[in-house]
Each structure stands twice: as C-alpha cells, then as structure tokens.
C-alpha positions as CSV (number, residue, x, y, z in Angstrom):
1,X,-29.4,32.1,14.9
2,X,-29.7,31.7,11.2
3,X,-26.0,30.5,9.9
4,X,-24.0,32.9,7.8
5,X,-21.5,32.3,5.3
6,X,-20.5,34.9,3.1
7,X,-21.6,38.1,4.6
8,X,-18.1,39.5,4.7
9,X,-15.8,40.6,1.3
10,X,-12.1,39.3,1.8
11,X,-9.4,40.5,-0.6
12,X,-5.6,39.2,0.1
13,X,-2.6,38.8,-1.2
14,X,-1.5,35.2,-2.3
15,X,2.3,34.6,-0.7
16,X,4.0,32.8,-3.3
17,X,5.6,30.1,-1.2
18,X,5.1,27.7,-4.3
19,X,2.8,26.0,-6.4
20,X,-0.3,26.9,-5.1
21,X,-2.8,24.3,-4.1
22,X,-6.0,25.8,-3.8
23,X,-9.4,24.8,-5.5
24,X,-9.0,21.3,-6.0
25,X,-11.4,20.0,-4.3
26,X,-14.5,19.0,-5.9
27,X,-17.7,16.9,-4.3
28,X,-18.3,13.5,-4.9
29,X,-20.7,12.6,-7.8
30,X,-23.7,10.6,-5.4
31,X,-22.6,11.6,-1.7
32,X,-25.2,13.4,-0.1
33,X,-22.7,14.6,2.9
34,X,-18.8,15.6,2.9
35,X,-16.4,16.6,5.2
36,X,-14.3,19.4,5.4
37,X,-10.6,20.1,6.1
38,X,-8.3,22.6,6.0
39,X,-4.3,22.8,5.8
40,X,-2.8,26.1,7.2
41,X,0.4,27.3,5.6
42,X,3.7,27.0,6.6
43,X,4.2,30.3,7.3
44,X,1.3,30.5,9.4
45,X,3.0,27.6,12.1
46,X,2.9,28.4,15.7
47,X,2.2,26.8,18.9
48,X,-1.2,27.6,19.0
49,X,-2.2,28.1,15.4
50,X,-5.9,28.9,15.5
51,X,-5.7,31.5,18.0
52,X,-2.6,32.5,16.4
53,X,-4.1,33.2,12.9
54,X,-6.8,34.9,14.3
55,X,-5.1,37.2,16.3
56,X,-2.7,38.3,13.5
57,X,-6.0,38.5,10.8
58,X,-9.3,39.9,12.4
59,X,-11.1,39.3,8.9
60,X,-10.7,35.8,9.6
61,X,-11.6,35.8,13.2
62,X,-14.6,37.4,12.1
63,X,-14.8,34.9,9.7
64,X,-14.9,31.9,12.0
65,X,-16.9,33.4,14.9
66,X,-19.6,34.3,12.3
67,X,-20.1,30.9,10.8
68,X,-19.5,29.0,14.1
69,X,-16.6,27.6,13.4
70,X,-14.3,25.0,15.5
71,X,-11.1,23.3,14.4
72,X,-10.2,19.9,15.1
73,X,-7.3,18.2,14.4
74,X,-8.9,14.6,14.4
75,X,-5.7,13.0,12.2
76,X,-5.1,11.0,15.0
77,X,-1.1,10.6,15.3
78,X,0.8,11.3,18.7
79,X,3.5,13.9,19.0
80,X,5.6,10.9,19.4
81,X,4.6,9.5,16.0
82,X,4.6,12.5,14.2
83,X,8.5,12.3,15.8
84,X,9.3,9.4,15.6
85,X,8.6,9.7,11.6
86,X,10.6,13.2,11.4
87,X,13.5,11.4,12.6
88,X,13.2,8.7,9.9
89,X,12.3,11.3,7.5
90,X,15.5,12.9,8.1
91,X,17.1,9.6,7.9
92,X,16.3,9.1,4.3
93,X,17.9,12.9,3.6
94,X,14.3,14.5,3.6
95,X,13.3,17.5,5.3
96,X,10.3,16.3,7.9
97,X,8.0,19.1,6.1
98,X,5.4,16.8,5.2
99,X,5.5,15.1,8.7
100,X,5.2,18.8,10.3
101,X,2.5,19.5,7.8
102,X,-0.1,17.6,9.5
103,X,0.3,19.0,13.0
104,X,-1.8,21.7,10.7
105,X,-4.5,19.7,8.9
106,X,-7.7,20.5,10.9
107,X,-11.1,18.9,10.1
108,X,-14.1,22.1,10.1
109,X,-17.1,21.5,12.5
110,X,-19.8,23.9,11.6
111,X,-23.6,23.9,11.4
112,X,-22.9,23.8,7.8
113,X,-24.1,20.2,6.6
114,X,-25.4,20.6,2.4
115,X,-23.0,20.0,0.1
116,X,-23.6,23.2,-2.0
117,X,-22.6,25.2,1.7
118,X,-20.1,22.9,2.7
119,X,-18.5,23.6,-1.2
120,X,-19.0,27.4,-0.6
121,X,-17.4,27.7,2.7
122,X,-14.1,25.5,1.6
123,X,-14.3,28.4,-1.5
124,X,-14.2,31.0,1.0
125,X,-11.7,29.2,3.4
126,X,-9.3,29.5,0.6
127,X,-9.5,33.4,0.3
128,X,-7.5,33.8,3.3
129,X,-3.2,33.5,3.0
130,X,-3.1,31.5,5.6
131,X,-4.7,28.7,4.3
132,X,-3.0,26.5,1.9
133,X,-5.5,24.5,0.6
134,X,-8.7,23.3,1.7
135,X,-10.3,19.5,0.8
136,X,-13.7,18.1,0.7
137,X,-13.7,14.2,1.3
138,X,-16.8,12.5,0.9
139,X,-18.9,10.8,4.5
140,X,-20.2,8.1,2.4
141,X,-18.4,5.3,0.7
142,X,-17.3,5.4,-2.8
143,X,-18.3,2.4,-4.5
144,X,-15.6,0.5,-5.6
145,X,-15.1,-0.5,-9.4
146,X,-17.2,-3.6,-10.6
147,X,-15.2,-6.8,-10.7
148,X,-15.5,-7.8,-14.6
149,X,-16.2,-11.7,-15.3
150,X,-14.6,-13.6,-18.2
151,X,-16.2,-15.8,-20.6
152,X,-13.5,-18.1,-20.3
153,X,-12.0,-19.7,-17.5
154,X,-9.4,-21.3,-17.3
155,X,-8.4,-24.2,-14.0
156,X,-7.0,-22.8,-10.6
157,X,-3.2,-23.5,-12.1
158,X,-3.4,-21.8,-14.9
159,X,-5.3,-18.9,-13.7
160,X,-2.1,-18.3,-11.3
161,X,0.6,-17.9,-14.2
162,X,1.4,-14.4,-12.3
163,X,3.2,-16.5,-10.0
164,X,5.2,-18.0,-13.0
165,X,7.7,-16.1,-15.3
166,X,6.7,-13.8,-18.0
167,X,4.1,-12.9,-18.5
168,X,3.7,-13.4,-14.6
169,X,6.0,-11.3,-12.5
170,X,7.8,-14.4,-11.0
171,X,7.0,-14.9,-7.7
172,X,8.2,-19.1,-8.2
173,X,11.7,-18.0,-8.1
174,X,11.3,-16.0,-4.4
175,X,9.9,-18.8,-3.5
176,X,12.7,-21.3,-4.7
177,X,15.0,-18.7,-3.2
178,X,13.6,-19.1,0.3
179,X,11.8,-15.8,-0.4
180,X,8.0,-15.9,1.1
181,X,7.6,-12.7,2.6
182,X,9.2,-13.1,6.0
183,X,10.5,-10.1,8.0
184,X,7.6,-7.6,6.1
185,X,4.5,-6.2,7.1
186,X,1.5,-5.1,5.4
187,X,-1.5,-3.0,6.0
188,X,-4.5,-2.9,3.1
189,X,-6.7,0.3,3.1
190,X,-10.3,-0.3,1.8
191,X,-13.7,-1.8,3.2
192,X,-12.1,-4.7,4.9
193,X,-12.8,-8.6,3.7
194,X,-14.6,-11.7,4.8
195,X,-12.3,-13.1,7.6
196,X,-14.6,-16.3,7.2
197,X,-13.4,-17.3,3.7
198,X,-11.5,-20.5,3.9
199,X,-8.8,-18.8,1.8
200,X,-8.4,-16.2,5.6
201,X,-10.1,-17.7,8.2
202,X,-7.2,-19.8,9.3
203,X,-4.8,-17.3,8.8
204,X,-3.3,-15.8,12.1
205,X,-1.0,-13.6,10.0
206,X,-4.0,-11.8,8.0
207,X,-6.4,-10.1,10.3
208,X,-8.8,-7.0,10.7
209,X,-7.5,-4.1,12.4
210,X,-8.2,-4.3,16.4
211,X,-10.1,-2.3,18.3
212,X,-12.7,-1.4,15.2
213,X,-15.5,-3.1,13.2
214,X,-16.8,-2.7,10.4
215,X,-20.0,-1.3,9.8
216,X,-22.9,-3.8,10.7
217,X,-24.8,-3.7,7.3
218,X,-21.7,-4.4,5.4
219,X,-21.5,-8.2,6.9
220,X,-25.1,-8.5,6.3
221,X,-25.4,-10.9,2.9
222,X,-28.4,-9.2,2.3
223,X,-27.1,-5.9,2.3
224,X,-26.4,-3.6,-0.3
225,X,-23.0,-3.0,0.4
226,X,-21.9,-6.9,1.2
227,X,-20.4,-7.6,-1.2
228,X,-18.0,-4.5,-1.2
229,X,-16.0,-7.0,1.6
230,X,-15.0,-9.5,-1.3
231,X,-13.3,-6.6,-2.7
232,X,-10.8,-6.7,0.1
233,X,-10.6,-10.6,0.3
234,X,-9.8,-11.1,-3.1
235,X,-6.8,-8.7,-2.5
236,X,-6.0,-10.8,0.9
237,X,-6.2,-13.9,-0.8
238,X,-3.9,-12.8,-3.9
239,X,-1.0,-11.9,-0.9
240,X,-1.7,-14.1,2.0
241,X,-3.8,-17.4,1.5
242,X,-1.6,-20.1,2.7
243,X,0.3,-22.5,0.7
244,X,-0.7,-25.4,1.3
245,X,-2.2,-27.3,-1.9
246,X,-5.8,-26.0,-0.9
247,X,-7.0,-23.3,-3.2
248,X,-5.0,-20.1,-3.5
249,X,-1.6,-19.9,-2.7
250,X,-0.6,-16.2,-1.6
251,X,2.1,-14.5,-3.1
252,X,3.5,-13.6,0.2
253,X,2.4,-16.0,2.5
254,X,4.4,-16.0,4.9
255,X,4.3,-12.4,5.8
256,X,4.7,-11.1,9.4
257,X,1.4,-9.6,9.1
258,X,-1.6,-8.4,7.0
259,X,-4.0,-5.9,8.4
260,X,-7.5,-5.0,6.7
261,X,-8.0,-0.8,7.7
262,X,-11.1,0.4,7.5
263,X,-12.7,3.6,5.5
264,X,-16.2,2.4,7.1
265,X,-16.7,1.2,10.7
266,X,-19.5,1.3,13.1
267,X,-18.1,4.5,13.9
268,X,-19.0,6.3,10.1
269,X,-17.6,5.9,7.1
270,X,-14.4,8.3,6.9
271,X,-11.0,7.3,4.2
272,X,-9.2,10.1,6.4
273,X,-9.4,8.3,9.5
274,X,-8.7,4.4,7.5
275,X,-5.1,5.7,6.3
276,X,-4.0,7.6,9.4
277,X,-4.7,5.0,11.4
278,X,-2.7,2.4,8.8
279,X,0.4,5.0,8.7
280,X,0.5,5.2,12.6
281,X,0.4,1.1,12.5
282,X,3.4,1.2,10.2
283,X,7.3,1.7,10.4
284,X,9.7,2.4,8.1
285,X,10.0,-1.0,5.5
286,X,6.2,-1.5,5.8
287,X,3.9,-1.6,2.8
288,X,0.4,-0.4,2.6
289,X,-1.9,-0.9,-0.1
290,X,-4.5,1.6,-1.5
291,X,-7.1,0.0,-2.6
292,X,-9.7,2.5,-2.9
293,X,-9.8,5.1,-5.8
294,X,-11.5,8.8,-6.3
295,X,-13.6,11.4,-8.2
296,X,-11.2,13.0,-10.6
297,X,-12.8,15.0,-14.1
298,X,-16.2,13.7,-14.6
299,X,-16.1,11.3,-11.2
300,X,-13.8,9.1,-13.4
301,X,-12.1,6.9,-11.2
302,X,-8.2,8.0,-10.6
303,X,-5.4,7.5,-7.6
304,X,-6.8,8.4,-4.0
305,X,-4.2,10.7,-3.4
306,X,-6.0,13.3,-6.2
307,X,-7.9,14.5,-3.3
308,X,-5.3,16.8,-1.4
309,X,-5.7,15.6,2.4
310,X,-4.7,12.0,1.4
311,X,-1.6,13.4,-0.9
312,X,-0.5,14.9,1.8
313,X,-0.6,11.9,4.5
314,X,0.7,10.1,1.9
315,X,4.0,12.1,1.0
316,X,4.6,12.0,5.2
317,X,4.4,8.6,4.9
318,X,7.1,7.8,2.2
319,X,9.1,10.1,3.3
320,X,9.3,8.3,6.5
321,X,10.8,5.1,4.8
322,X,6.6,3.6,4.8
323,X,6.0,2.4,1.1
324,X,2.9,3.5,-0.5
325,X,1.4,1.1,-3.2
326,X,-2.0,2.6,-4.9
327,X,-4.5,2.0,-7.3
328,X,-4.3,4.4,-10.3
329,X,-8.0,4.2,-10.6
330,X,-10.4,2.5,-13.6
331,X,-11.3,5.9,-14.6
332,X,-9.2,5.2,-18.1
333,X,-7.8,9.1,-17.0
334,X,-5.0,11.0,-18.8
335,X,-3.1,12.4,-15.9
336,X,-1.0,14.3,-18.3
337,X,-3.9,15.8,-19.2
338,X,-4.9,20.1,-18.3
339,X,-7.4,18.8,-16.1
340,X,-4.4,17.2,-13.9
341,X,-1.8,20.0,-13.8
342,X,-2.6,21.2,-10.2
343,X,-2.6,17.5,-9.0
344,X,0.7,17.1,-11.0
345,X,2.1,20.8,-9.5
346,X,2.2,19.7,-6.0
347,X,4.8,17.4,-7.4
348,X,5.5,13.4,-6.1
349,X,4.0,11.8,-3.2
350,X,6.7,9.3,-3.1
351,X,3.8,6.4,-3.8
352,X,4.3,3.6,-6.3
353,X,0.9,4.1,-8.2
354,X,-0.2,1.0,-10.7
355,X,-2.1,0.8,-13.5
356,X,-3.7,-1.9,-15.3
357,X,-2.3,-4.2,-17.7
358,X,-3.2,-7.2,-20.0
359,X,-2.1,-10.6,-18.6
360,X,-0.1,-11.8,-22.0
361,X,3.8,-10.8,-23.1
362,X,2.0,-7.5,-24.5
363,X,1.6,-6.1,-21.3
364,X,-0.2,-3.1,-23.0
365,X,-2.7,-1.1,-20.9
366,X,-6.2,-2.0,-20.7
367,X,-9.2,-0.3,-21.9
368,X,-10.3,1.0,-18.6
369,X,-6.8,2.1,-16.8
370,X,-5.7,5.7,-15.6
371,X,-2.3,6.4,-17.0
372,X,-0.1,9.1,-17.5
373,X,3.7,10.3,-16.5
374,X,2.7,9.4,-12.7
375,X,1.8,6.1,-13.1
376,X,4.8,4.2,-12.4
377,X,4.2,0.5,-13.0
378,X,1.9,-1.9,-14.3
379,X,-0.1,-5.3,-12.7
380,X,-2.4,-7.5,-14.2
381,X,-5.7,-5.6,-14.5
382,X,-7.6,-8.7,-15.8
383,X,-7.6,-12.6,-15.0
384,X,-6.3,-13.0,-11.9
385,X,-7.8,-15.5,-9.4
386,X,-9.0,-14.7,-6.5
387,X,-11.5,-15.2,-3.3
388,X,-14.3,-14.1,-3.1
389,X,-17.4,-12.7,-5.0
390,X,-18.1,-16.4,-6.6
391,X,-18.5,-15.7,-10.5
392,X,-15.6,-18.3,-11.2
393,X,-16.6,-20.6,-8.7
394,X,-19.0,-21.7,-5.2
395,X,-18.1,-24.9,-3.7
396,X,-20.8,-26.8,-2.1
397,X,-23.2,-23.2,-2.3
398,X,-21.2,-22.3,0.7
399,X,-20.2,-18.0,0.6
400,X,-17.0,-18.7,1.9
401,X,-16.1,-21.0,-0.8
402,X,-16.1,-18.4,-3.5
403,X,-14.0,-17.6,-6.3
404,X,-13.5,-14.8,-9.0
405,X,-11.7,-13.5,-11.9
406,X,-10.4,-10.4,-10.3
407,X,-9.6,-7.5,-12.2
408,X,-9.1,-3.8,-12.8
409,X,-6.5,-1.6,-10.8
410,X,-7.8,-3.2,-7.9
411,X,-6.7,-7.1,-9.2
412,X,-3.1,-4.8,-10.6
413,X,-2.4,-3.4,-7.0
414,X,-1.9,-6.8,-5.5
415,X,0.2,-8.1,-8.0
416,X,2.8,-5.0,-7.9
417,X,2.3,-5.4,-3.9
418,X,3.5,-9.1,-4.4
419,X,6.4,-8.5,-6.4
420,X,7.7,-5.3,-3.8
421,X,6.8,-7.5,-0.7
422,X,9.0,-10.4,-1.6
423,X,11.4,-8.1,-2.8
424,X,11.8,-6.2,0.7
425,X,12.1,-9.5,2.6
426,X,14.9,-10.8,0.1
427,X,16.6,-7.2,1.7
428,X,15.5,-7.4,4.6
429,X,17.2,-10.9,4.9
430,X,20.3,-10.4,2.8
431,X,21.1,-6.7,4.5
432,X,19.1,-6.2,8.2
433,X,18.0,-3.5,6.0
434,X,14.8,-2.1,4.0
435,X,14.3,-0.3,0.9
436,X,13.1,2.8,0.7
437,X,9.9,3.9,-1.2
438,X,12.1,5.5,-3.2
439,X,14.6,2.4,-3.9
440,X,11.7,0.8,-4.5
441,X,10.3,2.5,-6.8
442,X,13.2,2.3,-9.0
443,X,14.1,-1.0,-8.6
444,X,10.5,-1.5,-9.6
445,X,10.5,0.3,-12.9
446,X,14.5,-0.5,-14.1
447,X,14.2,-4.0,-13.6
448,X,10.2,-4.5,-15.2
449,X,9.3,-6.4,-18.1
450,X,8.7,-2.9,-20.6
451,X,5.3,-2.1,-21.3
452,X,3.9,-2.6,-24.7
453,X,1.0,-1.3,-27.1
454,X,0.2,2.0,-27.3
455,X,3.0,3.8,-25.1
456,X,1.8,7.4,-25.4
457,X,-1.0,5.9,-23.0
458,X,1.6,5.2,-20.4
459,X,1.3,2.3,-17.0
460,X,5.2,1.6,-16.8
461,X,6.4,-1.4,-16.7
462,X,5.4,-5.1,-14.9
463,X,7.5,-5.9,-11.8
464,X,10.4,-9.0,-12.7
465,X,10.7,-10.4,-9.1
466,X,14.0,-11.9,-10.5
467,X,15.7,-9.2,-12.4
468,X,15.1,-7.0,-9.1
469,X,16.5,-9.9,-6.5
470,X,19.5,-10.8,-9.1
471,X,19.9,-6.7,-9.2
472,X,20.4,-6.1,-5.9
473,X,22.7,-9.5,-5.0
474,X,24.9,-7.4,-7.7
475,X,24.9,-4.9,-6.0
476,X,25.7,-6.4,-2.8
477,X,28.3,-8.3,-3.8
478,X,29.6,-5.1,-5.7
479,X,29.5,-3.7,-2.2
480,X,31.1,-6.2,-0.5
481,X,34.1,-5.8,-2.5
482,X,34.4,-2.2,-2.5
483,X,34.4,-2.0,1.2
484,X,36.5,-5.1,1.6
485,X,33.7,-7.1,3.5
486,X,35.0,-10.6,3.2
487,X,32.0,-12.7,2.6
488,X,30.0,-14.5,4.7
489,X,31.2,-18.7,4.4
490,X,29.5,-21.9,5.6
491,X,29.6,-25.7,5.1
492,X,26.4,-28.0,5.7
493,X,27.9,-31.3,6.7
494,X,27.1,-34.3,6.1
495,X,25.2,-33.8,2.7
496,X,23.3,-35.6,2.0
497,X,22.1,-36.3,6.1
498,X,19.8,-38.4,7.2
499,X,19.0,-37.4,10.9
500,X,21.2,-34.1,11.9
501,X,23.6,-31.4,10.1
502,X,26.1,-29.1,11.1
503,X,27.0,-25.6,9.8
504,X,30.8,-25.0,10.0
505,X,32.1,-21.6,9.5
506,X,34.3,-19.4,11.4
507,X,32.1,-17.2,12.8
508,X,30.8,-17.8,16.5
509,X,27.2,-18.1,15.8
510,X,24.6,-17.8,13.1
511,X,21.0,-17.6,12.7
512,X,19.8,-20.0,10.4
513,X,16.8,-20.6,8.4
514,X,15.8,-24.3,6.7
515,X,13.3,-23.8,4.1
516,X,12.0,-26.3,1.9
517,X,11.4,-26.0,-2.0
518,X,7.9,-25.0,-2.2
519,X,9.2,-22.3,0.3
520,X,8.0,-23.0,3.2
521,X,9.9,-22.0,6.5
522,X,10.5,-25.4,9.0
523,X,12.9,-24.6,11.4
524,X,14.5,-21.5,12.3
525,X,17.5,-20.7,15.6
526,X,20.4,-19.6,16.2
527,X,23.5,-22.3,15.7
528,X,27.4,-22.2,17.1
529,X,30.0,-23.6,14.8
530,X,29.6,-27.4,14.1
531,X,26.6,-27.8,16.7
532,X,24.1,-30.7,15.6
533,X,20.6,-29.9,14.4
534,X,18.3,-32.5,14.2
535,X,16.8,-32.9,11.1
536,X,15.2,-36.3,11.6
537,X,11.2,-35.5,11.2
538,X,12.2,-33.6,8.3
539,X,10.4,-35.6,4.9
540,X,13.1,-36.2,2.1
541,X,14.2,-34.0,-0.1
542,X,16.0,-31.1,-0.8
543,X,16.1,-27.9,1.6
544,X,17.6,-24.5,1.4
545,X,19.2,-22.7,4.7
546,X,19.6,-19.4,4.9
547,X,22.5,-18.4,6.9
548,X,23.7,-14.8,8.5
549,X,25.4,-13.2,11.1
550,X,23.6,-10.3,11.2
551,X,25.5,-8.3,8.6
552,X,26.2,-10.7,5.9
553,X,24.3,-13.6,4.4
554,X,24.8,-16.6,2.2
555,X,22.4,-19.7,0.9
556,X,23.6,-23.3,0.7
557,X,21.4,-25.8,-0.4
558,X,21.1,-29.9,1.6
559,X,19.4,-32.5,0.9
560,X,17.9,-35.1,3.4
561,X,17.6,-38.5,2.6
C-alpha cells in the first residue's frame, strides 16, 4: 500500500511548559539519508508512552497507524544507567530531568526513506502536543574540517610551546608537580584513529572502543574516507603519546584510559549511537571529547549539540558529574546571532565548548572559529603538532610515521581537554574528589589567560594550568583551616638517600607516589610510619612523592644520589 503522510489536518494547542523547541531540525547539506527521532513531552510520561499517547489522542494514533509507524527507543542506556546517573544528578543539586528525558527519545522506523518525506513527516510530528521536538540527524558521515598546513615549520620542540607557559597553557608545571593525568579517564567521540601509529600503537592506555569496528573502507589507504582516521590520532597523540623522548609527548600521558567512540562502524554510520555509548562508558569525573561538528545556517560548521538529540544527551551527561568538552565548530558562526536564538532558548547544556585561537600572547580568535556568548574558552586553533596526516613530516615513507600541523577547533579541543584533564587528576589526588562540569567550567574561564583582538567576536579565554592548580590549593588550604583539618605532615628521611627512604608521620599508613621530574610515575604502595622503601634501581636525581591518607595530601620533594 502506497505510503501516506499528510492525509489528515491536525490543529492543537501548544502547552506552554517553556521554551519551545520545535523546528530546529534542518537536513544535512550532501547526505542523501537521515534519521529520525522524536522526544515526547514531559507531560506526556507514562509507563507505556506510545500506547499511552495514542490512547489519550486518536488524531495521532491515526497518525501513526496510517504512515506505518514504529517507535524505538535504540539510545541504548539500561534502567540501571539511566539510575545510576539520576542519583549522581541529584548529587550535584540537579533535578534528574534530563536523565528522565531520554527514557522518551525514540528513533521513527517508517517506509519513509527521502529526505524531502523524512523532513515532512518530522514537520508533521511536531503538530501534535505531545511531542516536544523532533530531530533529523544525518546516516552518513559529516566530513570533518580540512586540516590547514603552514608555510612554516618550525622543529618538534618548538612546535610543542602549548606545553610551555604563555602563550601555551602550561602543562610543564603539572608535570613538575607530579601532575600527568593519573586517576582520569577519557573517552574521544569522532571517526576513531590509526591504532598503528608509532605515537598509539604501544599505548595500552589509548585504545578503540571493544566490541565495535570501524567501518572497513575507512582503514583502507585507498579509500576515500582514510584519511578521516588521522583526524582522531592527531587528537590521541596531542593527550596520550607517551613521554618518552620519541616524538610527541602527550599532554596527559599517563591517563587511566583513552577510548576512540565511534559515529561510523561496520554497523552504519550513526553520531547518536557514538555518544550514548561514550556516556554509558563514563562516570562522574570522566571527560569526553566532541570532536565532531554540525550543519548550522548555511551548513556552516558549529558545536554538535545544535542538533537537539545530542543537546539533550549532552545536558544528561553533565548533569551527572560527566564533563563535556566540544568543538565549537570552523563554521566562523555568530551564535549570538537571530539564527541561534532557539539553540540559545533551550538554555546550557553544561558542556565546556572551545573555540579557536591564535598560538601567540594575542590569543585573539581565528578567522575561521564559531563564537558567541556560548563559547566558553579558547585552544590553539592553529600550529599544533600532531600525528598523523603527514604534511609536516613522513619518516622513512612509512604511514605510521606521519606528522602534521594540526589545527582548527579540532587542534583547540585537545588543548582545552589537556589543560581540564590534568586539572581533575591534581583534584582527584589532592581531594579523593572530582570537579564538576560545572566547577570546571569556571575554574576554566576565571583562571585563563584573557582573550584578545576583537572581543565582540567572543572564544573566552585560554586555559592557565597553573593559575587553576595554585587556585584550588588556595582553596584547599582555605578549607582546611575553616573546618580545622590539621594538615597532612611527613618527613623523607635520609635526604639525600642512596639506596632506601623512610616517610615518618604520625599517621598509621599512607599511600605514596614517587615521581620523577619529567613526571613520570616509578613506584607507587602503600607505606607504615618509618618502613624502608628501596630506592636502589632508582637513576640519580631528584624525585617528588606524593603522599595522602585518603583525605589529605602533601608533596615533599628527595633526592637520590
């Protein structure tokens, strides 16, 4: 039977439970097939919501039944995530709305397949009440923004002055504090990376998502789309190449983890699917990266979350403690602008979103950047060394020997990532605690270097990984003398040693930490007062140990000779 759409005339009655969020959906400028979903409002929540609606509105029964309709809820998350993250959401004094919200996000399978339908029945979807919103996300990939290459080129060192003070965001002094990323986790949305690349293929900590692969053609040099996994390992390599005086050195490299999630698999390509399943991976205190980008006015690159499904995952997410970094897109967008105010009405996902900066003490935004009010900070957008792609560099012809100048909001995202990574294992360490998004966020933006140029065309600042670490000691310390906590005291005797020290102090037992000056973790227990460790196979030098008892935390400094 011939399919039929709009044969029936639906008038109702908007309920002003509000902003409203309805026709923002667009298609994607080149994709030939999209997918539908639909969110039904609150007001509509029951057990059984289809049957539900359709028993309290026969115009929309009708409606469905005509057109062939099914729902789906294919999000993917367990009624004991979708707890588990309530409870946390509540934790951080939110209301668990946005976690209950997707217990009513259904994906539409019809007979419908052309765009110009598929756009016509999310139009007529959004006639009924109790629909909040539908949202059209593209089945093919979007093509991520070309990486730009520079004239000139400066060597491996000098191309890594991020690491290094302003006009780098200071990642040396983590480092020098003991700082490397320990105690975080990290999950990257996009098209995955080259596993192979001597920057990653050593790396146990940096891995591919289990259980999925990517799509065949894409790890095919001769394909098309190949090249689309450098993307993702120049963004691996920025956080978690090892330090080790060969190539890179990641910002983060010691890390718990770093996961690649995938939009396209040998499944299909689908974003929907690549950030639930990187949400239901994650806890509270974990980061994930958004390094993909959308179809705004004109198909001008802006922030994923524009399209209304991924907002929507997204302010679950940070609301459940997991912190959201993403791309503001290389669409050179004014947020501010009329064509943004529904985006802007649904209010603040909770994500940190980045845009693109120069890499001097200007830090004024580049050329080709989204900004506006919601962007919230700055990374370098241009210069930033990388794997991958080989316009800097191929060693010996060999792929996986390939280097780049990185850039764009997809070079910034990384950078920002670095600076909150090795802030949240600073906390993690100094507290048992983590930030949340939202402590984040502000930490982020109070303690940057200020943008400069043209501030009407607004990025925010650039992360200072030591004004944010010196920041919060403040306020611990602050803390600490406001509730009386007496600190935390040890002694490393004898200093300098030669083949064992002891850590006196008058607690029972601590869990230590010996890490060297290039930051590097080499030994790591759990000590009583005035036991010996051995220290012999140590090379001389100076080390830091990090010391706690599980509530307080202090850092002496030893040297072996």
């Amino acid at each position: 039977m011939k399919t039929r759409i709009f044969i029936i005339s639906i008038f109702c009655f908007f309920l002003s439970f509000g902003q409203s969020r309805k026709g923002e959906f667009q298609l994607q400028k080149n994709s030939n097939s999209h997918s539908l979903y639909v969110t039904f409002s609150k007001n509509s929540n029951a057990v059984d919501i289809i049957n539900y609606t359709q028993s309290k509105n026969p115009e929309f029964k009708e409606f469905v039944r005509e057109n062939g309709i099914s729902f789906v809820n294919d999000l993917g998350f367990s009624n004991r995530k979708l707890s588990e993250m309530a409870e946390s959401s509540k934790k951080n004094k939110n209301s668990g709305e946005s976690i209950e919200k997707l217990r009513r996000i259904f994906k539409i399978e019809t007979s419908v397949k052309n765009n110009e339908d598929i756009l016509k029945l999310a139009e007529s979807f959004e006639k009924f009440s109790e629909i909040e919103y539908a949202s059209i996300l593209s089945n093919e990939p979007i093509e991520p923004p070309a990486t730009a290459t520079f004239v000139i080129t400066p060597n491996l060192e000098a191309s890594q002055t991020y690491l290094f003070e302003n006009p780098g965001i200071n990642v040396n002094y983590a480092w020098s504090r003991g700082i490397t990323g320990q105690n975080v986790r990290v999950r990257d949305v996009e098209y995955g990376f080259h596993k192979t690349h001597e920057m990653l293929v050593d790396r146990n900590t940096v891995q591919l998502e289990s259980g999925v692969s990517p799509n065949v053609s894409l790890t095919t040099p001769t394909s098309t789309y190949y090249s689309w996994l450098d993307h993702g390992t120049a963004v691996m390599s920025i956080l978690g190449s090892a330090k080790d005086n060969i190539g890179l050195s990641g910002s983060a490299y010691n890390a718990t983890e770093m996961k690649g999630f995938l939009e396209w698999t040998t499944a299909s390509y689908n974003r929907v699917t690549a950030v639930t399943r990187a949400i239901n991976a994650s806890q509270a205190g974990d980061i994930v990266l958004y390094e993909m980008q959308t179809g705004g006015q004109n198909s001008n690159y802006v922030p994923a979350e524009y399209d209304n499904l991924i907002w929507d995952l997204t302010k679950a997410a940070t609301e459940s403690g997991i912190i959201i970094i993403a791309a503001a897109g290389n669409g050179n967008e004014n947020l501010d602008g009329s064509f943004y105010a529904a985006y802007n009405a649904r209010g603040n996902s909770g994500a940190i979103i980045v845009g693109a900066g120069t890499n001097t003490t200007a830090h004024s935004k580049l050329s080709f950047s989204t900004y506006g009010n919601r962007v919230d900070v700055q990374g370098w957008g241009q210069n930033v060394l990388a794997a991958g792609y080989g316009g800097w560099a191929t060693y010996d012809g060999d792929t996986n020997r390939t280097y780049t100048l990185f850039s764009g909001t997809s070079s910034a995202t990384p950078i920002v990532s670095s600076a909150a990574i090795l802030i949240q294992s600073y906390y993690r360490q100094a507290t048992g605690q983590y930030l949340t998004p939202a402590a984040m966020k502000s930490l982020l933006v109070t303690t940057g270097i200020p943008q400069g140029g043209v501030l009407t065309t607004k990025i925010g600042p650039l992360p200072n990984i030591k004004a944010a670490i010196e920041q919060l000691e403040s306020s611990l310390v602050l803390s600490a003398r406001n509730t009386n906590v007496t600190p935390l005291k040890i002694e490393v005797y004898p200093n300098p040693a030669t083949n064992s020290i002891s850590v006196r102090s008058p607690e029972k037992n601590i869990d230590f930490e010996i890490i060297n000056m290039a930051g590097q973790s080499i030994l790591k227990g759990s000590t009583s007062s005035d036991e010996k460790l051995n220290i012999s196979n140590l090379p001389k030098g100076t080390y830091i140990i990090n010391a706690t008892d599980g509530q307080r935390r202090v850092v002496e400094k030893f040297i072996k000779q």
